[in-house]
C-alpha positions in Angstrom: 29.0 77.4 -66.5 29.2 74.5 -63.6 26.0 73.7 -64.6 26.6 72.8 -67.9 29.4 70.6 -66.8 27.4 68.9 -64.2 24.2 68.4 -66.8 26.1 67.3 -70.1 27.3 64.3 -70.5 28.9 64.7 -73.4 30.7 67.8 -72.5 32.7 66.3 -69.9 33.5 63.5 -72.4 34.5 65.7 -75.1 36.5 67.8 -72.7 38.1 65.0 -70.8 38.9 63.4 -74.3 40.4 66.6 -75.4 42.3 67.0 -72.2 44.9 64.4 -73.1 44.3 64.8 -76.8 45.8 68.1 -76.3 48.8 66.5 -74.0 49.4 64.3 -76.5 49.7 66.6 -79.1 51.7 69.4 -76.9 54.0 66.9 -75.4 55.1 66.0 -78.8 55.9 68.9 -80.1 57.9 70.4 -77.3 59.7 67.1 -76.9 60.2 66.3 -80.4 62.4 70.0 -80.7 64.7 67.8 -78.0 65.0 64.8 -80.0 66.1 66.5 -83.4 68.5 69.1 -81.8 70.5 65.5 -80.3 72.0 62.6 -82.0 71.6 61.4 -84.5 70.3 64.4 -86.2 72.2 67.6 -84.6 69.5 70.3 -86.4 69.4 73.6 -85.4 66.1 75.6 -84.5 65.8 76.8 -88.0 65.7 72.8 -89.5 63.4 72.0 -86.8 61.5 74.5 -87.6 60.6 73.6 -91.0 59.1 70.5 -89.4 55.9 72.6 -89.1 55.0 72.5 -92.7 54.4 68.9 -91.9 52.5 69.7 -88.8 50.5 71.8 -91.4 48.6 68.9 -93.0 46.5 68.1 -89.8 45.1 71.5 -90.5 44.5 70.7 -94.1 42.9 68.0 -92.8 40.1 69.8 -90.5 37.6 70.4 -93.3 37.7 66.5 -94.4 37.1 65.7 -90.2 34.5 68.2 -89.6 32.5 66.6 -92.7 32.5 63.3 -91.4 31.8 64.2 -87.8 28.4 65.5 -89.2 27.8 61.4 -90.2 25.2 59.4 -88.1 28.0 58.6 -85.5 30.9 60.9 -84.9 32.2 59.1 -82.2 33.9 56.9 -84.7 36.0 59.6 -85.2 37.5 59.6 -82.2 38.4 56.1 -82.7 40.2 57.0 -85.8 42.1 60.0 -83.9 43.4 57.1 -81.3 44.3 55.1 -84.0 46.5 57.4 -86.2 48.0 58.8 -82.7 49.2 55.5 -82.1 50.3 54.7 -85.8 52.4 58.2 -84.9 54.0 56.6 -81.8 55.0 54.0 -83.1 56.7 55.5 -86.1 58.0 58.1 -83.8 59.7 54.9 -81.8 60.7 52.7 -84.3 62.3 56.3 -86.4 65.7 55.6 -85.7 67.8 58.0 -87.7 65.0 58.0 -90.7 63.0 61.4 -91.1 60.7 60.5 -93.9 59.0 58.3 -91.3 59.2 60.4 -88.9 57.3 63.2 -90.6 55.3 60.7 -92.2 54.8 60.1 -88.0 54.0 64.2 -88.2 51.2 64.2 -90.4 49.1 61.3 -89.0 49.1 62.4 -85.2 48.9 65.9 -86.5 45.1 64.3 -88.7 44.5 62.5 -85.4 44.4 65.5 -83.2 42.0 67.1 -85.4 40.0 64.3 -85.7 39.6 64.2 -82.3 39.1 68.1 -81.8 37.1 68.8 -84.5 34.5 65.6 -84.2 34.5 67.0 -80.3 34.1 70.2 -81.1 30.7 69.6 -83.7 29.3 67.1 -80.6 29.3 70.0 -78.0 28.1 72.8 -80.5 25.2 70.3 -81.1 24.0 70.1 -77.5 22.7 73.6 -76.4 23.0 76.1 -79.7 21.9 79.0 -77.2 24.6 78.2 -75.1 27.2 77.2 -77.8 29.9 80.4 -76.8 29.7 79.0 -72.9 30.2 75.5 -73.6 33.0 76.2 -76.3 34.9 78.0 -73.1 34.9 75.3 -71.0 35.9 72.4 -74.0 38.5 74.9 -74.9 39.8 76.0 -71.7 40.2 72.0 -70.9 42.3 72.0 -74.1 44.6 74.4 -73.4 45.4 72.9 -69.3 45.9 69.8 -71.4 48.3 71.4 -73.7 50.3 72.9 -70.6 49.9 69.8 -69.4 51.6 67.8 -72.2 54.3 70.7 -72.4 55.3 69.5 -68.8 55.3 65.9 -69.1 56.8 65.7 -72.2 59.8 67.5 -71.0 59.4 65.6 -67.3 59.4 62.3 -69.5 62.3 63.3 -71.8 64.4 63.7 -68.4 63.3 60.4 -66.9 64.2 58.4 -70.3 65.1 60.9 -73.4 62.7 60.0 -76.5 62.2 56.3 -75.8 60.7 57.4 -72.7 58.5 59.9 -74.3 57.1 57.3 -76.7 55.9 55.0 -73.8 54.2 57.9 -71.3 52.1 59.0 -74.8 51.5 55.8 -75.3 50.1 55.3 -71.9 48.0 58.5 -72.4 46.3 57.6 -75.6 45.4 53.9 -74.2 44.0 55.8 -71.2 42.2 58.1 -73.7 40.5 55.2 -75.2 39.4 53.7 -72.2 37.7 56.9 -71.5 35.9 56.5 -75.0 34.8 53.4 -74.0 33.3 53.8 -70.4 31.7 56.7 -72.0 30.3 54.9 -74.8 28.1 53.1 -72.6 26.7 56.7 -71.3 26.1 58.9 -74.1 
């Protein structure tokens, strides 16, 4: 499977993309069941947990992504993912003590992620068909280190600064996310 990594292009972008899509997306969701069991809002796990129904319409969403990713240029996608992921963050800053925008903030980085994974996703299954299972390992196996990943630094980054903090270090990820997007655009 080294080989694949070392002679696709694309695989390593869509992995590397998906890396810290996937922290993104992990690192909110551990650290967001921080920010709503504190002040202002005092839920308990069971509240909280009915946040997921939101979380739900990014995977409403997949079928919508995957149609567009099979346009002329998919990588546009992408673009859009980093954009509503942002949109997120900054709803997820500026929330205050006001949940509709907050799970307004839900939904969108919840579309983005699949934007991202799903547009990925249909670029690697397009590169070697024979080899489609092999490949799908190593874009998924990425994926999930990321999502440990964002697990660990959303909690590290809670501790340094509680949700304020949180907001920035994403931030900072999805901005280094597009600047992979773009060095890559020039390659592939």
């Amino acid at each position: 499977m080294f080989s694949y990594i070392k002679t696709q292009p694309v695989l390593r972008e869509a992995s590397l993309i998906n890396f810290f899509a996937f922290i993104v997306i992990m690192g909110f969701w551990t650290t967001m069941v921080l920010f709503l069991a504190n002040k202002p809002f005092h839920f308990n796990t069971s509240q909280i947990g009915l946040f997921g129904i939101a979380g739900a319409a990014g995977a409403l969403a997949a079928p919508l992504v995957g149609k567009l990713s099979d346009g002329t240029n998919p990588r546009k996608n992408l673009l859009i993912g980093f954009i509503l992921e942002l949109i997120s963050v900054a709803l997820f800053y500026f929330t205050g003590s006001n949940i509709f925008l907050f799970v307004i903030g839900i939904i969108l980085i919840d579309i983005g992620q699949q934007a991202i994974h799903v547009t990925n996703q249909t670029r690697i299954y397009t590169l070697l068909p024979e080899a489609r299972n092999r490949l799908n390992t190593i874009f998924m196996s990425v994926s999930f280190v990321g999502a440990s990943c964002g697990s660990a630094l959303g909690l590290w980054l809670w501790s340094l600064g509680g949700w304020a903090m949180f907001c920035y270090g994403i931030t900072a990820i999805i901005l280094l996310n597009i600047i992979i997007y773009k060095l890559y655009s020039k390659k592939t």
